[in-house]
N, C-alpha and C positions, 0 to 999 in steps of 0.2 A: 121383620118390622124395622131393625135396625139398619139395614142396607136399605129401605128406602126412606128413613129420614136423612142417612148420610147422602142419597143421589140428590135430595130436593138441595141441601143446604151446600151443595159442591155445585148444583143449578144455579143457586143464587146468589154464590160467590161471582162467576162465569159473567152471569148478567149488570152486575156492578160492577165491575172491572169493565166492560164494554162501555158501559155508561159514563163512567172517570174518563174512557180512553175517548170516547166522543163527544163528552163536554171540554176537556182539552183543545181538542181539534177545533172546536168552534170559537175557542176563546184565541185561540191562535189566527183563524180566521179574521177576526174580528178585528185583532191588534193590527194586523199587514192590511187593513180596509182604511183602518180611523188612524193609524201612528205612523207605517212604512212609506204607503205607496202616496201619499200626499208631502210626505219629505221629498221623495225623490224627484218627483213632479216638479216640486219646487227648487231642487236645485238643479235640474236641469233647465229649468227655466233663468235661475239665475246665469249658468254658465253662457248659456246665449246670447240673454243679456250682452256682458262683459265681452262675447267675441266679438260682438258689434258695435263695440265702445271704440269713439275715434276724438280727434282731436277737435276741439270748439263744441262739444257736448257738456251737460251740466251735468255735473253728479251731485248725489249726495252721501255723502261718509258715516259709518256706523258712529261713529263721535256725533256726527250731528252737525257738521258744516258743509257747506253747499260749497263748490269749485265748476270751475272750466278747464277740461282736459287740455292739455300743452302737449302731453307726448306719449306714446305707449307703447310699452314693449312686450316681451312675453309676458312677464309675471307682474311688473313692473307699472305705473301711471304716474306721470308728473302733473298734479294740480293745480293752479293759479287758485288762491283765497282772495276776496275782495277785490278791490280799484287799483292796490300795490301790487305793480308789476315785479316785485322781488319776491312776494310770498308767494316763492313756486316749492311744493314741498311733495319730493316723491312717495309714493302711496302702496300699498301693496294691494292688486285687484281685488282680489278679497274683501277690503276695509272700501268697497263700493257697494250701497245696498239700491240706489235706485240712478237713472239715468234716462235723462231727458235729451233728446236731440233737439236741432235749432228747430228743424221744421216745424216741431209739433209745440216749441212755445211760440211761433209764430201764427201757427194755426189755432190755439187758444186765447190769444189776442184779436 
């Protein structure tokens, strides 16, 4: 009698431990669904972006100021701010969250 309460309750250790090890898994699933694969999404979108960043394009900088590409190198961007053709201030690509080419404020006008 005592060897078969020990086999149920060695059963029913066996099947909650599967059940832990399978609500894991889904929790994990779930995280790379809703947190991973929509970052990465996005920063590969961003990187594309920025390869196809050229000169007389409009950005806008994670500060919050809108410029006119001047020059760009690897890592590098030289800005124009406003109407003052002095305020040209080099940028790190990165510090670019959005970018507008001519054409398309052309064509939303």
């Amino acid at each position: 009698m005592n060897s078969i309460i020990l086999t149920e309750a060695a059963a029913g250790g066996t099947s909650s431990i599967l059940m832990m090890v399978g609500y894991i898994a889904i929790f994990g699933v779930a995280i790379y669904f809703l947190m991973i694969r929509p970052q990465k999404k996005e920063q590969k979108r961003m990187e594309a972006l920025l390869s196809t960043m050229e000169p007389g394009d409009s950005v806008l900088t994670t500060s919050g100021f809108y410029g006119v590409v001047i020059d760009v190198t690897d890592d590098t961007v030289i800005v124009e701010f406003g109407n003052n053709k002095n305020c040209r201030i080099p940028m790190q690509k990165s510090a670019i969250t959005q970018v507008e080419k001519p054409e398309d404020a052309a064509a939303t006008d």
